[in-house]
C-alpha positions as CSV (number, residue, x, y, z in Angstrom):
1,X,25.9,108.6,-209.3
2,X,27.1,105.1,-209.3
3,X,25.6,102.6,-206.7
4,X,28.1,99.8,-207.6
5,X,31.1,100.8,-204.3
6,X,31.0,98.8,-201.4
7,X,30.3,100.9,-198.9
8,X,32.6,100.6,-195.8
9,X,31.5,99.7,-191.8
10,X,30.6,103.4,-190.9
11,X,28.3,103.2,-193.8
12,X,26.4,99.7,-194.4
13,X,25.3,101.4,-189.8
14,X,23.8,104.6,-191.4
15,X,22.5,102.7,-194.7
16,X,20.8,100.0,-192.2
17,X,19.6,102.7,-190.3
18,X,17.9,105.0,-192.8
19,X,16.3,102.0,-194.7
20,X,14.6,101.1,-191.7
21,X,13.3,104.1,-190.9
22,X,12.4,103.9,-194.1
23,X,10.3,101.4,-194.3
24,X,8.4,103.4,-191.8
25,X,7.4,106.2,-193.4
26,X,4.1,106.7,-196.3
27,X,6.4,107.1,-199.0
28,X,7.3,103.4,-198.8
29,X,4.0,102.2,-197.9
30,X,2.6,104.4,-200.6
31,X,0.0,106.1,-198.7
32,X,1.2,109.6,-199.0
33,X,2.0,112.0,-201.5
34,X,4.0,114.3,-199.6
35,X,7.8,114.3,-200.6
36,X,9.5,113.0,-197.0
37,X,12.9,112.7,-196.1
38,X,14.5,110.5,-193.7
39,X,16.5,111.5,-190.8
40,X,19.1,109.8,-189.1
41,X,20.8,111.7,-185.8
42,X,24.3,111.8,-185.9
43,X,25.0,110.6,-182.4
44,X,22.7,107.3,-183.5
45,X,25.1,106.3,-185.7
46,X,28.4,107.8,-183.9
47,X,28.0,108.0,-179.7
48,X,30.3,109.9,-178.7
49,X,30.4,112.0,-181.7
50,X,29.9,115.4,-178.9
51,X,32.4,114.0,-176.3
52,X,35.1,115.6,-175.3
53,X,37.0,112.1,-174.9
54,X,36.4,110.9,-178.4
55,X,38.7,109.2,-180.1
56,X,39.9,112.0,-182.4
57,X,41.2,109.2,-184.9
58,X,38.0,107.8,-185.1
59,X,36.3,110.7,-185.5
60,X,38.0,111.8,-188.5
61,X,37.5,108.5,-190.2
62,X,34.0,108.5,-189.3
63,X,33.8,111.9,-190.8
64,X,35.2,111.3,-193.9
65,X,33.3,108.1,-194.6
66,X,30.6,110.2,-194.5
67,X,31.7,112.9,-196.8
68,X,32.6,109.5,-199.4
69,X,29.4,108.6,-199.0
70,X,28.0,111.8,-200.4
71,X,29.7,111.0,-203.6
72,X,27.9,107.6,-204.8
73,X,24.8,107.7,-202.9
74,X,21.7,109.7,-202.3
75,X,22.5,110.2,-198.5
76,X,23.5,113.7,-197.4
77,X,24.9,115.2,-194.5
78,X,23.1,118.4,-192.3
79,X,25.5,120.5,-191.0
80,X,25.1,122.5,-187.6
81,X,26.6,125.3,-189.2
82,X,25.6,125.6,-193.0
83,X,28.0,128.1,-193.3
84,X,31.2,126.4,-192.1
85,X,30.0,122.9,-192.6
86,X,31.9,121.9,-190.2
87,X,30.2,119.6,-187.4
88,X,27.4,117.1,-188.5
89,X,24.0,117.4,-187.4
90,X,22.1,114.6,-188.9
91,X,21.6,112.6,-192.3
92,X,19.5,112.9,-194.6
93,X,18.3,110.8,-197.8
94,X,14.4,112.2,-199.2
95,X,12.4,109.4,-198.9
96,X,11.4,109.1,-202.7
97,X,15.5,108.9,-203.5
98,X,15.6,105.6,-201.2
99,X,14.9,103.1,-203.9
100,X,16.6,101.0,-205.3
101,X,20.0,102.8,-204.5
102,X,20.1,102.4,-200.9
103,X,18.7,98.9,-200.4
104,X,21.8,97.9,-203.8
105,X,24.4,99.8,-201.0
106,X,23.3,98.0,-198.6
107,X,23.1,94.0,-200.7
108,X,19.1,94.0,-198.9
109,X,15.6,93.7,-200.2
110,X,12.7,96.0,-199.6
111,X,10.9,94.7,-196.6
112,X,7.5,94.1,-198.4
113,X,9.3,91.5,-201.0
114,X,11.0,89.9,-197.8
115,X,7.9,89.6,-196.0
116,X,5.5,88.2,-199.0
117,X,8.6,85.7,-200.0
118,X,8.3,84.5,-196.4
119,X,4.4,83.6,-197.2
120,X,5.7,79.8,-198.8
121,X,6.9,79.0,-195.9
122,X,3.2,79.1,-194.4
123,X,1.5,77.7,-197.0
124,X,3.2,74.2,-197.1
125,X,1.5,73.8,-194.0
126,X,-1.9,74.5,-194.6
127,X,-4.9,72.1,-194.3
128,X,-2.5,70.0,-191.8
129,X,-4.6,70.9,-188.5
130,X,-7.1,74.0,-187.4
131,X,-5.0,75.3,-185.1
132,X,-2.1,75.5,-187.3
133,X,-4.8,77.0,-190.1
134,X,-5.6,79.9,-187.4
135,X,-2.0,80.6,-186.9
136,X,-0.9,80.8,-190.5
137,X,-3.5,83.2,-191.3
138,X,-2.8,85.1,-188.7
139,X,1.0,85.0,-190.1
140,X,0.3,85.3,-193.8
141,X,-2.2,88.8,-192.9
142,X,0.8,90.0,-191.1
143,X,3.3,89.4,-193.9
144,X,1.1,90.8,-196.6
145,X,0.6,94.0,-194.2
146,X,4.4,94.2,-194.4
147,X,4.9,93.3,-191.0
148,X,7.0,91.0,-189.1
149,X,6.0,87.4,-188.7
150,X,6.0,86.4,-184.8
151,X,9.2,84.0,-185.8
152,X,12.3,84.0,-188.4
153,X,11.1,81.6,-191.2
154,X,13.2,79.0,-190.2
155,X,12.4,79.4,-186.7
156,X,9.2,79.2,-187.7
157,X,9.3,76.3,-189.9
158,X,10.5,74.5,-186.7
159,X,7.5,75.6,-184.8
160,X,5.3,74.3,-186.9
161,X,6.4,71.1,-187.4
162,X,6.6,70.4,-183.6
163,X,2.2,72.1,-183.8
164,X,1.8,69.6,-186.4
165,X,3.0,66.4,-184.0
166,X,1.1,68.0,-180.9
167,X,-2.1,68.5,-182.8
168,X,-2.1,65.0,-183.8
169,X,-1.0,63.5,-181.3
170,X,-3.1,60.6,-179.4
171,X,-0.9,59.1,-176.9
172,X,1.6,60.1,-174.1
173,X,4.6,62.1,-175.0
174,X,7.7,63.8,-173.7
175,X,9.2,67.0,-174.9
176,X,12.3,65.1,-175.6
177,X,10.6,62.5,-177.5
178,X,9.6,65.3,-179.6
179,X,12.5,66.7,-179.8
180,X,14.2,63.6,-181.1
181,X,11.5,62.2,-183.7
182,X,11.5,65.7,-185.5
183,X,15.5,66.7,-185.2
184,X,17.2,63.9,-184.4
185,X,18.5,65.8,-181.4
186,X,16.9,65.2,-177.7
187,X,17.2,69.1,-176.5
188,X,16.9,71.2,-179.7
189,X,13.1,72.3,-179.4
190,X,14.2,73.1,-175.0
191,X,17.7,74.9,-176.2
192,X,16.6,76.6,-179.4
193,X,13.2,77.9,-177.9
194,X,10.7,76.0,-180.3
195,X,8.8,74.4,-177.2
196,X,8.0,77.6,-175.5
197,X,7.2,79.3,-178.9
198,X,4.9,76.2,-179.5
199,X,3.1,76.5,-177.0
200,X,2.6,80.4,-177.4
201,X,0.8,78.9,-180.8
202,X,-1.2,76.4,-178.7
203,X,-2.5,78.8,-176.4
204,X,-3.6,81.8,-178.6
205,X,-5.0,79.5,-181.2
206,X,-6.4,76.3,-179.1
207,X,-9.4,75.9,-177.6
208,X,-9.6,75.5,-173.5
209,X,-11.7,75.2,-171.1
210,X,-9.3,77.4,-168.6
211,X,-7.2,80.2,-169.1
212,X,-4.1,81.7,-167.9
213,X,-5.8,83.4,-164.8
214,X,-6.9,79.8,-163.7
215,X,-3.0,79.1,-162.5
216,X,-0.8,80.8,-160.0
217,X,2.2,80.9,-162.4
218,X,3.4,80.9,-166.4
219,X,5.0,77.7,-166.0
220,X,1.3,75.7,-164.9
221,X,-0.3,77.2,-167.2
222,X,2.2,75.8,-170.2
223,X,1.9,72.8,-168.7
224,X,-1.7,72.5,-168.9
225,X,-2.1,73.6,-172.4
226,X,0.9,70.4,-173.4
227,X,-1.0,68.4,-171.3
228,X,-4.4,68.8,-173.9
229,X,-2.4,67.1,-176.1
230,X,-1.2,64.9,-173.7
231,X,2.4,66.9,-174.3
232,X,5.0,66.2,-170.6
233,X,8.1,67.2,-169.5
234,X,8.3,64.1,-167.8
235,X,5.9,61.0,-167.2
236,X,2.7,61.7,-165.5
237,X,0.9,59.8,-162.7
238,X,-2.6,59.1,-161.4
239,X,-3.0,58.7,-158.3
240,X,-5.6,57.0,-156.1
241,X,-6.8,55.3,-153.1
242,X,-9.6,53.0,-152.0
243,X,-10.5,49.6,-152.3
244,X,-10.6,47.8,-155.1
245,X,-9.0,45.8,-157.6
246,X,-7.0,46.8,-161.1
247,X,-6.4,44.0,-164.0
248,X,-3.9,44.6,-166.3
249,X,-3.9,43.2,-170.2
250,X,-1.2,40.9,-169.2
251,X,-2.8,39.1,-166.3
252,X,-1.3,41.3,-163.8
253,X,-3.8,41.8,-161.0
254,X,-3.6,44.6,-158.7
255,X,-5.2,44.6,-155.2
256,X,-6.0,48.2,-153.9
257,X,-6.7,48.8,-150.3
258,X,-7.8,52.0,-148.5
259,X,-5.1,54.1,-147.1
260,X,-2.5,52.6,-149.6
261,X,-2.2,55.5,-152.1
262,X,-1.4,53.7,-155.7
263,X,0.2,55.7,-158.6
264,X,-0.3,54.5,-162.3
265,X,1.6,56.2,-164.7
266,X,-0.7,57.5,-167.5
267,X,0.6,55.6,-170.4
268,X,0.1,52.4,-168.3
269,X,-3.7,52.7,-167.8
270,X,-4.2,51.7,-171.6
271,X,-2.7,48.3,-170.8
272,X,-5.5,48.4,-167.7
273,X,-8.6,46.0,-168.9
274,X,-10.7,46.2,-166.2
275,X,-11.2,48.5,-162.8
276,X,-13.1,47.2,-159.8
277,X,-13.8,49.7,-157.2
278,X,-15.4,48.6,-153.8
279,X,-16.9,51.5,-152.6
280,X,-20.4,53.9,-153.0
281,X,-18.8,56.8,-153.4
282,X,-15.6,58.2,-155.9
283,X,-14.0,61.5,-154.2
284,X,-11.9,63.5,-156.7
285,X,-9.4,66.0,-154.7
286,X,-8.3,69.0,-156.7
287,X,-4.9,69.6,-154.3
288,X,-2.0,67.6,-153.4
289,X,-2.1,68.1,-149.8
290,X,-5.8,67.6,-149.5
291,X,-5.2,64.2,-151.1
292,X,-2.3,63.0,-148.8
293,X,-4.2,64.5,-145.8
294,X,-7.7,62.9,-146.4
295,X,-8.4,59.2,-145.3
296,X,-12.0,57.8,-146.0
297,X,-13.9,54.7,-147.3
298,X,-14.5,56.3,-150.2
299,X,-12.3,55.5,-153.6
300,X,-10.0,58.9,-154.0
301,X,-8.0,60.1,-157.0
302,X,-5.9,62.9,-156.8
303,X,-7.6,65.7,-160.0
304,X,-4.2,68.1,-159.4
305,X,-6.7,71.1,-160.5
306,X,-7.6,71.2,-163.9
307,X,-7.5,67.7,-164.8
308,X,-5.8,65.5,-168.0
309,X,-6.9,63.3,-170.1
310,X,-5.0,60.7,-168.2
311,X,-7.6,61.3,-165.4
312,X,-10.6,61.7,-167.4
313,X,-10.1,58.9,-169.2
314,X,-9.8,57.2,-166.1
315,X,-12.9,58.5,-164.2
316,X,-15.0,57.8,-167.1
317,X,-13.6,54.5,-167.4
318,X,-14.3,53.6,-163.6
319,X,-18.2,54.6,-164.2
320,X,-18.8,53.1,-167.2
321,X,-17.8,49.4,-165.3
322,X,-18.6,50.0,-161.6
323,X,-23.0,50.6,-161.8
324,X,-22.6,50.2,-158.4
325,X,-21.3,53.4,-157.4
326,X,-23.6,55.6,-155.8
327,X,-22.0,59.0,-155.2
328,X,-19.7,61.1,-157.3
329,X,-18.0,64.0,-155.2
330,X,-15.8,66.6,-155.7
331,X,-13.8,68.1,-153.1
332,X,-11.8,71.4,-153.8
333,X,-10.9,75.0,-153.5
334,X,-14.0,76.9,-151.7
335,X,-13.5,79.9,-154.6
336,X,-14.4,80.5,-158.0
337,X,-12.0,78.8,-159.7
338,X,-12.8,75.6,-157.6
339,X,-16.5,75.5,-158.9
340,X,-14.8,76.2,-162.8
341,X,-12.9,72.9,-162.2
342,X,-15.7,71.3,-161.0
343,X,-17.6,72.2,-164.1
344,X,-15.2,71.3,-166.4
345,X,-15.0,67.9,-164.6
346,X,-18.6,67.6,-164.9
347,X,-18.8,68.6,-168.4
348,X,-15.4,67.0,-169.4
349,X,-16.4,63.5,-167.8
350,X,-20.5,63.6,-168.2
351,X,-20.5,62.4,-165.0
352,X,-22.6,64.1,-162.5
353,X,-20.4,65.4,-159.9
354,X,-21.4,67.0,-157.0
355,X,-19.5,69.1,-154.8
356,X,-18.3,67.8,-151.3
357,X,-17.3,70.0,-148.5
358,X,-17.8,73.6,-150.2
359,X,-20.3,75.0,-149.5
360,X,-21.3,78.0,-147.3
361,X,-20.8,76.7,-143.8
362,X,-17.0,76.1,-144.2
363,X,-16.9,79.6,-145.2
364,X,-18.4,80.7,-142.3
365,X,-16.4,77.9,-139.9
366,X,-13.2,79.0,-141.0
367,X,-13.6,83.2,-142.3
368,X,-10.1,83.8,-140.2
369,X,-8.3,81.6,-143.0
370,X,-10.2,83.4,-145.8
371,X,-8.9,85.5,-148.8
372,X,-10.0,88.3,-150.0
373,X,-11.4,88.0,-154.1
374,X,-9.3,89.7,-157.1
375,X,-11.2,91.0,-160.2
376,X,-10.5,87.4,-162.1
377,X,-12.3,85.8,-159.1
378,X,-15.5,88.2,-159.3
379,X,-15.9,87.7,-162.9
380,X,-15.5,84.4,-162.9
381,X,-18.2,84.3,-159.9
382,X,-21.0,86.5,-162.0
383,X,-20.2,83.6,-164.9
384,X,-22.0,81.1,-162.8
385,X,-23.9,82.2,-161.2
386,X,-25.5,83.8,-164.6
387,X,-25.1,80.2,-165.8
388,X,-27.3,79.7,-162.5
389,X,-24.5,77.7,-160.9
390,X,-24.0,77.0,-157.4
391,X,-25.8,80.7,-156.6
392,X,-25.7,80.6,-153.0
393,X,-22.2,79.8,-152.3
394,X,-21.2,82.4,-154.9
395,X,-23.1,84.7,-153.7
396,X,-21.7,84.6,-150.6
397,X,-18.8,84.7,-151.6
398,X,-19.2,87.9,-153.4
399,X,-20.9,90.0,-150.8
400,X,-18.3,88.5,-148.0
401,X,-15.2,89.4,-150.3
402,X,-14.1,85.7,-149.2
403,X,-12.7,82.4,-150.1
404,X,-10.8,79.7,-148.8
405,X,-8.1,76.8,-149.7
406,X,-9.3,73.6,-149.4
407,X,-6.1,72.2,-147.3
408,X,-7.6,74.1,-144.1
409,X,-10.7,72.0,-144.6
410,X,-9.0,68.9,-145.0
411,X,-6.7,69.7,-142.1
412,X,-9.4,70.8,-139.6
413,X,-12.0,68.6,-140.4
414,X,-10.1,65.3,-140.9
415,X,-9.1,65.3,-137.1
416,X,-12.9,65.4,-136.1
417,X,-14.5,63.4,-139.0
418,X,-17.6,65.6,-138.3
419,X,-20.0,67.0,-140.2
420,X,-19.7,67.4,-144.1
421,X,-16.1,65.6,-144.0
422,X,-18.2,62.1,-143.5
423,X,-20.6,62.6,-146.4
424,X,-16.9,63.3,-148.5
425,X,-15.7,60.1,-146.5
426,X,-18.3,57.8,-147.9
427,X,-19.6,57.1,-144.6
């Protein structure tokens, strides 16, 4: 039997088919003794091959390529009716007749020699970072278990390289700066899919301090994880409110007055030398709308949830130059997630935060605006309060099936300026 014809189109479908279910079986992965065969379905390879409507043309040269094929290759064909041999059931090759004949039809490699060539293309990026070390040997014990990679190698040659940047990355940087430094072309990691392929990287082999249940959508939670290595669509801002004053490296001076909200964009708070705040008490504000609704004596700055290192290095910047400060406060969402940002401010800042306007009287005050908890919000609960963190609130929480948004605080209380709301205010 000669393997040296080119097989036509009909062909190279049922070669490519049988050599991948091929690769499937024991034979190939040598783990059985048993003689296989492999079966290929005549209506896989041909449709309409029982229609009524076929193309009778095509049938006939779909037939006949098949009988060719029976002359220069191991393949056979199963007929319905052995006896008249006239319509096709399925094809069949036995599993131990597969190599090399069918893999020289068809111009392809065995998988396994694919998959162990594609380990080079892993290893001339080892030692560059840990997270890219975790990844590749995830990769490499995937390729030498003859499976798939998670990208093509190019693809993920690509990936890599954009890791590589993120991991050692230090200051402020846009996806398009990104894209440009490593391929000369200002969309290619957005259009080609390298970004969001990144970042599947960053998240399954980074280190966090949240995860994805911590956001109410995909696209926050990307963001986030860029934002670790201070990775952004588009410039980010701090913002902040309170009296004060802000000097900048080149002399400019910066007068900040209460109830005049003031955004710095990130990269620009490098080129800040020094920050004087003239107030007792620093409020942090996990939501937007809570920050725009809330005016108080007290210096504010906007923590948008899970906070950057724009703000942290911000915060901790403000405390290690203003002694005088008396008060640190946190104000945010009265549920479990809101204490697990105030922790991670706490433990992300060292400062020693304290929370402001969550505690167990709001949930009482305002139970009409309250939420019931999901499963993510229990566990996260029984966390702290194992950690011994904030027990009663949590606790309460727990056996009322209840939280609340922070915005209905903010709103309510911030046309009495009663209560809890003035300690927040720094009065």
């Amino acid at each position: 039997m000669s393997v040296r014809r080119k097989p036509d189109a009909w062909q190279k479908k049922l070669i490519g088919m049988m050599l991948d279910a091929y690769e499937r079986t024991g034979t190939y992965r040598g783990d059985t003794e048993r003689n296989q065969n492999v079966r290929v379905p005549v209506k896989r390879v041909f449709p309409d091959y029982d229609r009524d409507d076929a193309d009778l043309t095509e049938l006939e040269n779909f037939e006949q390529s098949m009988r060719d094929l029976e002359t220069f290759s191991p393949v056979r064909i199963v007929y319905r009716d052995k006896r008249t041999r006239h319509e096709f059931r399925e094809f069949l090759v036995p599993a131990g007749a597969v190599e090399p004949a069918l893999y020289q039809l068809a111009g392809r490699k065995p998988g396994r020699e694919i998959h162990m060539a594609q380990i080079a293309v892993y290893e001339a990026f080892k030692g560059k970072s840990p997270v890219l070390d975790s990844f590749i040997a995830s990769q490499e014990e995937l390729l030498r278990a003859d499976k798939n990679a998670w990208f093509e190698p190019s693809e993920a040659e690509d990936v890599m390289r954009t890791v590589d940047l993120m991991a050692h990355n230090t200051e402020n940087i846009l996806y398009r700066e990104i894209s440009i430094a490593l391929f000369g072309d200002t969309k290619y990691i957005e259009r080609r899919g390298i970004l969001s392929k990144a970042v599947r990287v960053l998240k399954r082999f980074g280190r966090f301090d949240f995860e994805e249940s911590d956001f109410e959508s995909k696209k926050e939670y990307d963001a986030a994880v860029l934002s670790e290595y201070a990775v952004y669509e588009n410039p980010t801002y701090v913002n902040f409110n309170g009296n004060g004053e802000v000097l900048f490296r080149n002399g400019t001076k910066l007068e900040l007055r209460a109830g005049v909200p003031i955004a710095v964009r990130s990269d620009r708070l490098a080129d800040i030398t020094d920050i004087r705040i003239c107030a007792e008490t620093v409020l942090t504000i996990e939501n937007l709308t809570s920050y725009n609704r809330m005016q108080t004596d007290a210096f504010q700055l906007y923590l948008a949830g899970y906070h950057n290192h724009a703000r942290q290095e911000f915060l901790v910047r403000i405390h290690n130059q203003n002694p005088g400060i008396r008060r640190w406060l946190h104000f945010g969402d009265l549920d479990p997630d809101g204490f697990c940002i105030l922790e991670n401010l706490r433990n992300k800042t060292g400062i020693a935060f304290e929370s402001c306007g969550m505690d167990v009287t709001y949930l009482g005050k305002y139970r009409t605006y309250t939420k019931k908890l999901n499963e993510n919000d229990r566990a996260k609960a029984e966390n702290l309060i194992r950690a011994g963190k904030y027990p009663e609130v949590l606790t309460y929480m727990l056996e009322h099936d209840a939280k609340l948004e922070q915005e209905i605080i903010s709103w309510k209380e911030g046309k009495s300026q009663t209560g809890c709301w003035r300690m927040c205010a720094g009065n």
